[in-house]
MDTraj code that builds the backbone (N, CA, C; nanometers):
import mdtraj as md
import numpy as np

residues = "UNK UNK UNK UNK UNK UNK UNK UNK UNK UNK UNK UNK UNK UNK UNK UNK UNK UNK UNK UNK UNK UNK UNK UNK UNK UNK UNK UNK UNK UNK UNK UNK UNK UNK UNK UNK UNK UNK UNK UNK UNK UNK UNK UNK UNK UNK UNK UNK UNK UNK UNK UNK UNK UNK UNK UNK UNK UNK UNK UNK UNK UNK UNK UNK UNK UNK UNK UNK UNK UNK UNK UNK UNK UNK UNK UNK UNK UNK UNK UNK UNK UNK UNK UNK UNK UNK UNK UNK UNK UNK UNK UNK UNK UNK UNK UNK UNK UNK UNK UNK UNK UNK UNK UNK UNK UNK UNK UNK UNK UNK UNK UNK UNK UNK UNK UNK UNK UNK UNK UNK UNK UNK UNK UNK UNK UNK UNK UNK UNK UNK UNK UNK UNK UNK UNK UNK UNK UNK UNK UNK UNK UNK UNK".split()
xyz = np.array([
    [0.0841, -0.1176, 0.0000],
    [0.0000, 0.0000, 0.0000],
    [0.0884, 0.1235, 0.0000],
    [0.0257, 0.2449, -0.0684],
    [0.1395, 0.3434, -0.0875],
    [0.0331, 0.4736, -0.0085],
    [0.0908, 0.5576, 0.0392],
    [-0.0232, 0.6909, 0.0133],
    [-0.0145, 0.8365, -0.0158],
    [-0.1281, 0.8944, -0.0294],
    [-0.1214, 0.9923, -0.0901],
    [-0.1336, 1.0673, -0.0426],
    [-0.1041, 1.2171, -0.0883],
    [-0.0875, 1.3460, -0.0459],
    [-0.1451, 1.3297, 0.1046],
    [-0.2635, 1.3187, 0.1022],
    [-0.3097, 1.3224, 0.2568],
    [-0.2866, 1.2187, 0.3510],
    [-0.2158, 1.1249, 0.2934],
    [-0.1600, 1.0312, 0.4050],
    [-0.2884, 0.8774, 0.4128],
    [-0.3807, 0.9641, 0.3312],
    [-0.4687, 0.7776, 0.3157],
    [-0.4295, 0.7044, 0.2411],
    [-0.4600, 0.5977, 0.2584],
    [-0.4231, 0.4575, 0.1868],
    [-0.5095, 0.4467, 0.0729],
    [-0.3910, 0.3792, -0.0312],
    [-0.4349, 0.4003, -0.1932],
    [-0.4042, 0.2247, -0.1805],
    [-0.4491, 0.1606, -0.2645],
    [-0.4129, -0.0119, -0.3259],
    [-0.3738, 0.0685, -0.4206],
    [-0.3392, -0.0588, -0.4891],
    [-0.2949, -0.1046, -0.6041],
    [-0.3236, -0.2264, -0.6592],
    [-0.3424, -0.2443, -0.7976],
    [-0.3454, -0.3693, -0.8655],
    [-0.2467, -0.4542, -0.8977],
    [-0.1284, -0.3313, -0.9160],
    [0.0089, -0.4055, -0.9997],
    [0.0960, -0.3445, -0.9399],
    [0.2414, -0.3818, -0.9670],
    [0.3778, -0.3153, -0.9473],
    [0.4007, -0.3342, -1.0611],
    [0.4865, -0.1753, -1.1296],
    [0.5719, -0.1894, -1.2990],
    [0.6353, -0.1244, -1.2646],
    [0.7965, -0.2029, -1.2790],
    [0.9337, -0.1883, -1.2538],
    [0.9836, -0.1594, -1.4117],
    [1.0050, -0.0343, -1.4043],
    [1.0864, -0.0037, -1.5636],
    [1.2452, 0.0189, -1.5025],
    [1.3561, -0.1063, -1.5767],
    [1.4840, -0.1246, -1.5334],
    [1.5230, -0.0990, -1.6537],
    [1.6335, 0.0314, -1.6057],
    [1.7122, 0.0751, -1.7037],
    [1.8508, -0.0279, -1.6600],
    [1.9290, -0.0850, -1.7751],
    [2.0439, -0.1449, -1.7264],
    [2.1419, -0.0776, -1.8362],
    [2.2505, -0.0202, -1.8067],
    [2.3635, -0.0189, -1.8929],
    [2.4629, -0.0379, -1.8615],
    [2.5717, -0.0130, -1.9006],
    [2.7093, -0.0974, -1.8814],
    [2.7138, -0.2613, -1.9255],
    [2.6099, -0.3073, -1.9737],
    [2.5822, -0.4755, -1.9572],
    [2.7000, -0.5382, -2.0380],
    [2.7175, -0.6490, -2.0189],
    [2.7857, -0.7215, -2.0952],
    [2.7118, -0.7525, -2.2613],
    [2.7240, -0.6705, -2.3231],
    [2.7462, -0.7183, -2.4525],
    [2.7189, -0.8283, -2.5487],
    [2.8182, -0.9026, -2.5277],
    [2.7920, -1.0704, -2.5836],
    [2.6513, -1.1153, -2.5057],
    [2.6393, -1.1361, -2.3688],
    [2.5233, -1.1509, -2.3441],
    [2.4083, -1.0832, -2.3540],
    [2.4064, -0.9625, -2.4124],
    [2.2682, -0.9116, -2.4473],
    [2.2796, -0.9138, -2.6160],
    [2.3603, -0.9799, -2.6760],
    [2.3293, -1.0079, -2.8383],
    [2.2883, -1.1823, -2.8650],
    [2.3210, -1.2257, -2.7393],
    [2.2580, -1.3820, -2.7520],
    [2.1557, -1.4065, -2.7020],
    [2.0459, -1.4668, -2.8213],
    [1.9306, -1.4763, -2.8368],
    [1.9201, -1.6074, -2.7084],
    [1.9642, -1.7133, -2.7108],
    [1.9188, -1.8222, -2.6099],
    [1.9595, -1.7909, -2.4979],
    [2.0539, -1.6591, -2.4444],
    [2.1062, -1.5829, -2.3354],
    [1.9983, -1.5223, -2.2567],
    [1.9565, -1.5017, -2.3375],
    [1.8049, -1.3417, -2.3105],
    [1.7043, -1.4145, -2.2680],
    [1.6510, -1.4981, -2.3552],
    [1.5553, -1.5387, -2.3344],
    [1.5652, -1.6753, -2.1930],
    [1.6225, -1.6929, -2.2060],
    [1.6937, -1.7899, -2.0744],
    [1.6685, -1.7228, -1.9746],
    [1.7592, -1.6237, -1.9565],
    [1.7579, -1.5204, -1.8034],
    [1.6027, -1.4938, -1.7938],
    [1.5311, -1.4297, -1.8852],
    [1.4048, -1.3723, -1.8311],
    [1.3124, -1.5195, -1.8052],
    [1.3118, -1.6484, -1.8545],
    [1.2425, -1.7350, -1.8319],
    [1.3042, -1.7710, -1.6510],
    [1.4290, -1.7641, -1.6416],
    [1.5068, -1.7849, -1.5365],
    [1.4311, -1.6939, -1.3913],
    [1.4362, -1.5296, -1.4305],
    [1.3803, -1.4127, -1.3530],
    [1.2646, -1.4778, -1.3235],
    [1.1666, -1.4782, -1.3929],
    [1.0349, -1.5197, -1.3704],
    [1.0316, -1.5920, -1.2641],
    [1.0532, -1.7724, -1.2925],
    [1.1164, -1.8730, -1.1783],
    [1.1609, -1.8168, -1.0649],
    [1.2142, -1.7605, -1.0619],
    [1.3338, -1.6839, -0.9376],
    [1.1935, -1.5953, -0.8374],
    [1.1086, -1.5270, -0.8981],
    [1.0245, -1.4818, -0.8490],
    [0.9087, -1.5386, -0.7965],
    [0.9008, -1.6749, -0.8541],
    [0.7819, -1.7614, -0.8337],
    [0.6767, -1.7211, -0.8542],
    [0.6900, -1.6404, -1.0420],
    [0.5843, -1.6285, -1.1182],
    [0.5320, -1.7558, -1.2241],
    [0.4250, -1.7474, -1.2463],
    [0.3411, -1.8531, -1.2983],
    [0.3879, -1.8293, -1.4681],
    [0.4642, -1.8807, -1.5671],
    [0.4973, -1.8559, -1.6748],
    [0.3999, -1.9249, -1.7916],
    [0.3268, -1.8620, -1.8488],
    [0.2136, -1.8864, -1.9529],
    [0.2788, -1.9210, -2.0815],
    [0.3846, -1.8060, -2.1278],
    [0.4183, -1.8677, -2.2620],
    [0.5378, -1.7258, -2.2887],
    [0.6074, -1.7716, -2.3874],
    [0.7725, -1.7241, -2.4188],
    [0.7453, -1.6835, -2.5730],
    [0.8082, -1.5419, -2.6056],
    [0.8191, -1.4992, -2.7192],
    [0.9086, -1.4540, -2.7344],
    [1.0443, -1.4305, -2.8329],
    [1.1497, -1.3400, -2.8412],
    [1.1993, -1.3531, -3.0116],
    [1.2501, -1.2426, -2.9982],
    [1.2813, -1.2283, -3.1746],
    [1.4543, -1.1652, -3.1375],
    [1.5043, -1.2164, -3.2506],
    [1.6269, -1.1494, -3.2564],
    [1.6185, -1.0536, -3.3853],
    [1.6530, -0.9299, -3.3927],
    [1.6993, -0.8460, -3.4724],
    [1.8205, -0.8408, -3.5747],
    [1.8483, -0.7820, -3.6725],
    [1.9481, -0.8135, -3.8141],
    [2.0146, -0.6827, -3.8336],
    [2.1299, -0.6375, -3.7849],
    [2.2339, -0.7402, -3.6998],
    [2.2179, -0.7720, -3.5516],
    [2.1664, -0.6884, -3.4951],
    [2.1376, -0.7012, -3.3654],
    [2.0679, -0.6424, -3.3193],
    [1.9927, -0.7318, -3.1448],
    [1.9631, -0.6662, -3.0877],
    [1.7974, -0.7586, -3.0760],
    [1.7586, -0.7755, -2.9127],
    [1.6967, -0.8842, -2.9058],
    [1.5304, -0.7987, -2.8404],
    [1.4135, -0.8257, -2.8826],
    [1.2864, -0.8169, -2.8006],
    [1.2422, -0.9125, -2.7795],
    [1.1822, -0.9108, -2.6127],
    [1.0956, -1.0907, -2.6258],
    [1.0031, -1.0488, -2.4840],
    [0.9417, -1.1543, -2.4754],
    [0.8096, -1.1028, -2.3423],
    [0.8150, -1.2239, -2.3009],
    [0.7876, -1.2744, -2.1634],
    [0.7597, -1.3489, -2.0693],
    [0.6300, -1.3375, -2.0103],
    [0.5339, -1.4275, -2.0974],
    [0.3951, -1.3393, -2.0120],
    [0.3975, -1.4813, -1.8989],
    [0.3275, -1.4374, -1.7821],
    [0.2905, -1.4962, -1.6896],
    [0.1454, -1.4784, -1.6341],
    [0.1128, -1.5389, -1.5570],
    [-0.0283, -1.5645, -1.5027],
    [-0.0630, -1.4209, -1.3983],
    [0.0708, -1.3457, -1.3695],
    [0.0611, -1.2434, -1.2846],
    [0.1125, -1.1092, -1.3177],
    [0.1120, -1.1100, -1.4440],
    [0.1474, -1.0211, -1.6116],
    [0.2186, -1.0224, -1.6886],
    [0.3400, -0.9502, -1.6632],
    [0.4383, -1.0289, -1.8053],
    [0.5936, -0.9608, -1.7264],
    [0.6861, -1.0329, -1.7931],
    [0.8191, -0.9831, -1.8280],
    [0.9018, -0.8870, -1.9421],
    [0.9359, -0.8198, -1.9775],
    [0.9622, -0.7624, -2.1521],
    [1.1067, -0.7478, -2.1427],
    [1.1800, -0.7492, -2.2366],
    [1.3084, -0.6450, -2.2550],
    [1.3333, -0.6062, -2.4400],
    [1.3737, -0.5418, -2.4286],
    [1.4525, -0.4870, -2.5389],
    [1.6180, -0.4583, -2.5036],
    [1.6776, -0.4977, -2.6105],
    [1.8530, -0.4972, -2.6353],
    [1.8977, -0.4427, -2.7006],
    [2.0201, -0.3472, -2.6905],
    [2.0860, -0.2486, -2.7697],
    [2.2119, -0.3014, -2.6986],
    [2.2893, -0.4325, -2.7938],
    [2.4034, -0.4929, -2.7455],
    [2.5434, -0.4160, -2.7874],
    [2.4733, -0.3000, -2.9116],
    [2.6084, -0.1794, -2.9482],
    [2.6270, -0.0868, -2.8432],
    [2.5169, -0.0697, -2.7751],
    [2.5545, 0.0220, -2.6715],
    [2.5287, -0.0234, -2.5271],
    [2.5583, -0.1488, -2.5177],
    [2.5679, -0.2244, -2.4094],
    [2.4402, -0.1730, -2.2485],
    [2.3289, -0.1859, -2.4062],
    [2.2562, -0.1399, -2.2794],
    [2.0874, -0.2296, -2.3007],
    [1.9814, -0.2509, -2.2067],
    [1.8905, -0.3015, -2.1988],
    [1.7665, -0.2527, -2.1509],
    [1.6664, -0.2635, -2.2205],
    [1.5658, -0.1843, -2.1111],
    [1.4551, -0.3129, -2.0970],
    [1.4383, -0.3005, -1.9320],
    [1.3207, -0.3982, -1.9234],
    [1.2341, -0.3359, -1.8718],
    [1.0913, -0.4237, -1.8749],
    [0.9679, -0.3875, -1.8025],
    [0.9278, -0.5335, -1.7033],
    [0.8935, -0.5446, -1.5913],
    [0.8277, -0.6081, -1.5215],
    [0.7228, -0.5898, -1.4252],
    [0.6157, -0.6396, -1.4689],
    [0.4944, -0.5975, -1.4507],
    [0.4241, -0.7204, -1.3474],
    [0.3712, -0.6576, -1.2645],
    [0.3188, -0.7982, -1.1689],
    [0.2090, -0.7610, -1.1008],
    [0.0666, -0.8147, -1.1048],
    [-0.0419, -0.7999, -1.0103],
    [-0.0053, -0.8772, -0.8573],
    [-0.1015, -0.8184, -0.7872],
    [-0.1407, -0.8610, -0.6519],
    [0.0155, -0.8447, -0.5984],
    [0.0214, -0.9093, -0.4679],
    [0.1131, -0.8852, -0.3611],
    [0.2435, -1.0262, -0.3494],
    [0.1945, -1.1129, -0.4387],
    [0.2491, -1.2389, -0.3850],
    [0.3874, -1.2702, -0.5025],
    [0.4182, -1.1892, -0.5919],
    [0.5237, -1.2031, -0.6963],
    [0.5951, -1.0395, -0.6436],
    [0.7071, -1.1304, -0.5858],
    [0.8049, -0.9651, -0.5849],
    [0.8896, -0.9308, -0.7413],
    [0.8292, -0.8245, -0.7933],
    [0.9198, -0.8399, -0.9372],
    [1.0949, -0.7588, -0.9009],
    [1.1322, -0.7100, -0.7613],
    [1.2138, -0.6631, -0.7367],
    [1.3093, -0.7519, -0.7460],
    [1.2911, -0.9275, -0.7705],
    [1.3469, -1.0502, -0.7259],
    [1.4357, -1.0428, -0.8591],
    [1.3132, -1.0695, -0.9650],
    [1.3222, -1.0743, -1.1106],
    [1.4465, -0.9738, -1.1184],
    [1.3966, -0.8048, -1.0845],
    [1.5238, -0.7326, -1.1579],
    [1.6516, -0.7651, -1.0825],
    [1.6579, -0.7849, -0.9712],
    [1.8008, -0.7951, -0.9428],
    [1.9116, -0.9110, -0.9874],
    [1.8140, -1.0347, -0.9951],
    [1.8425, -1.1650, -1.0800],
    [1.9202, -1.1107, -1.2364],
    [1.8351, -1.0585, -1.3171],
    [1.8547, -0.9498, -1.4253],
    [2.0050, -0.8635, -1.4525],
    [1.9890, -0.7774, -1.3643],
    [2.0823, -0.7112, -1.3765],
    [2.2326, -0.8205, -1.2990],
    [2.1863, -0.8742, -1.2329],
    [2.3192, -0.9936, -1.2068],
    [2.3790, -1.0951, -1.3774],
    [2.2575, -1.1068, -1.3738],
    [2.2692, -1.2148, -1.5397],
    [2.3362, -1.1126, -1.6607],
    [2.2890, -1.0347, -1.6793],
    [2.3369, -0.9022, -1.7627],
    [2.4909, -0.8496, -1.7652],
    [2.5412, -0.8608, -1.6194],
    [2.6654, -0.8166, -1.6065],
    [2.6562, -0.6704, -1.5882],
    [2.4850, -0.6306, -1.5231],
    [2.5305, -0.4742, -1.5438],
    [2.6032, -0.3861, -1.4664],
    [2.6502, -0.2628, -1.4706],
    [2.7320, -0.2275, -1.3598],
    [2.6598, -0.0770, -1.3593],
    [2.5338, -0.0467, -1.4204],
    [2.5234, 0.0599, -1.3904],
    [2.3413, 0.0526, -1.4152],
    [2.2578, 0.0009, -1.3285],
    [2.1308, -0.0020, -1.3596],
    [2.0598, 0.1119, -1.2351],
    [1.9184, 0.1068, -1.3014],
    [1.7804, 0.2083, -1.2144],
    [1.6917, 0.1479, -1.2357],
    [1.6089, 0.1221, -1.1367],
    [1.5027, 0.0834, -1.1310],
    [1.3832, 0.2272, -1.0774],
    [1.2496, 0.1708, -1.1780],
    [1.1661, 0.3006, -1.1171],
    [1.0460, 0.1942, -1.0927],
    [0.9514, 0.2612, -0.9889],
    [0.8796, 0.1687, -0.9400],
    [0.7531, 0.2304, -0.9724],
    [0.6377, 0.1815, -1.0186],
    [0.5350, 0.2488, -1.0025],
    [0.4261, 0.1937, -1.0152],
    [0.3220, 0.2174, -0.8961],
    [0.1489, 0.1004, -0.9190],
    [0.1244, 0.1771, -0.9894],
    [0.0551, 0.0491, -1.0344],
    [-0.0640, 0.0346, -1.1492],
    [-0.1772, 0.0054, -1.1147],
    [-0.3252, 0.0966, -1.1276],
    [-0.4196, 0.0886, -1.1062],
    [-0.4776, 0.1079, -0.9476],
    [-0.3887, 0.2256, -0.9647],
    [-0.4822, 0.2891, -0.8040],
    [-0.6103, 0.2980, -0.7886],
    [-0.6919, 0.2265, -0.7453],
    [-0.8490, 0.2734, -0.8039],
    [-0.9325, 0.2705, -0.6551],
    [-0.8488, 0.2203, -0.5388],
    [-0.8590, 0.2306, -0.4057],
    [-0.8224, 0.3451, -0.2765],
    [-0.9532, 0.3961, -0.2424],
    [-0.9100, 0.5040, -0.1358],
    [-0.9480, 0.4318, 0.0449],
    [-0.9290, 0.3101, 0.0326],
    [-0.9352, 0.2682, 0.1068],
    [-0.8437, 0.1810, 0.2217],
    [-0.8431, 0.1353, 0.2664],
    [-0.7500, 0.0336, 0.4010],
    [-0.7546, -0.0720, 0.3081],
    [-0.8739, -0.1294, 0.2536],
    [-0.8822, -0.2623, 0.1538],
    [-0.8138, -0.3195, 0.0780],
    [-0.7650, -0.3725, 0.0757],
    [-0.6670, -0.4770, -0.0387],
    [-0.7730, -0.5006, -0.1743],
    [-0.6846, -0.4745, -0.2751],
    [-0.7843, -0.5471, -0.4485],
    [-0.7212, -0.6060, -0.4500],
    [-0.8232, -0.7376, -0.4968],
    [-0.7981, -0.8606, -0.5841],
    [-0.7807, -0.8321, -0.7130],
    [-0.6184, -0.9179, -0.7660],
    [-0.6023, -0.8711, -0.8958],
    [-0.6759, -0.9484, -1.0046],
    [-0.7929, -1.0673, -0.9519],
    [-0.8581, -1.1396, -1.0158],
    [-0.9776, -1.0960, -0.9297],
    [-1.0909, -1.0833, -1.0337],
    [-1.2932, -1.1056, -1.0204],
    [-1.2747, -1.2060, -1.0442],
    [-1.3553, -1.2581, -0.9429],
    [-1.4713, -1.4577, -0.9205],
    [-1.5847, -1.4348, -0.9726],
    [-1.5907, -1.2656, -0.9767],
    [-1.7808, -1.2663, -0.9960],
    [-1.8064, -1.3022, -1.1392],
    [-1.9380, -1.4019, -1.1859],
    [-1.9543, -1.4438, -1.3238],
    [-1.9227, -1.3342, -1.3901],
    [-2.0191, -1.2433, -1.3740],
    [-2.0266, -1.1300, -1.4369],
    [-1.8929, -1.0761, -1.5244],
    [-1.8129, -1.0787, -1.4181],
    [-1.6614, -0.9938, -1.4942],
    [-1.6068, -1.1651, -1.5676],
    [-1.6484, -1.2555, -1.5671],
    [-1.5921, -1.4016, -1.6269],
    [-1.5704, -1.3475, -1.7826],
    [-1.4615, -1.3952, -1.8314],
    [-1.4371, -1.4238, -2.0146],
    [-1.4692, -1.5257, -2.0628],
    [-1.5638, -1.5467, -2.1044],
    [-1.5578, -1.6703, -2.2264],
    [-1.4181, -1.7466, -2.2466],
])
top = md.Topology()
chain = top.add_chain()
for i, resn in enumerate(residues, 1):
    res = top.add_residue(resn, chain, resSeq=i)
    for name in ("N", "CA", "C"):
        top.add_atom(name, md.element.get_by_symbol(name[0]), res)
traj = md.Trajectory(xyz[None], top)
């Protein structure tokens, strides 16, 4: 729970960690089974629920790929000429620390010069109450 100006309590739905990494090692952010490894790795490490793996390598370089999970997703993008990476990790509810993920990250990376910025997602609570990042009710159900 975070709060605001007046000191009441706001929820949240999500945590989104935008990690700047630079200095990285290079060779490992131009290898495609490197990248995608570590972020399948991060995930695990966090004891997020992993749904399914996408990543593309770029010509000559330079890698995008997503880690979606059951508790939102993983992303990065690679700029292995300028030895640098940007990720996103995105996580509902309280029970996936994605702080796990980035530090795992920036260890795997080799970075020596990263930031992390932190910021909820979906304040929609002026209350003491905790949100569920999942509805039970039919109503909100998907086909």
């Amino acid at each position: 729970m975070i709060l605001n100006q007046r000191g009441r309590g706001l929820n949240a739905l999500g945590t989104h960690l935008l990690v700047e990494l630079r200095d990285c090692n290079p060779v490992v952010l131009k290898d495609l089974t490197e990248v995608k490894n570590a972020l399948v790795a991060a995930a695990k490490e966090a004891k997020a629920t992993i749904i399914d793996v996408s990543f593309h390598e770029f010509n000559p370089f330079g890698i995008s790929g997503m880690v979606v999970i059951a508790e939102s997703h993983l992303s990065i993008h690679t700029w292995p000429e300028y030895a640098y990476a940007a990720l996103d990790i995105f996580t509902c509810g309280d029970i996936i620390k994605p702080e796990v993920a980035a530090h795992y990250l920036i260890n795997r990376f080799e970075c020596k010069n990263p930031s992390i910025v932190e910021v909820k997602r979906g304040i929609i609570s002026h209350t003491n109450e905790k949100l569920p990042h999942k509805m039970f009710d039919v109503e909100f159900q998907v086909a």
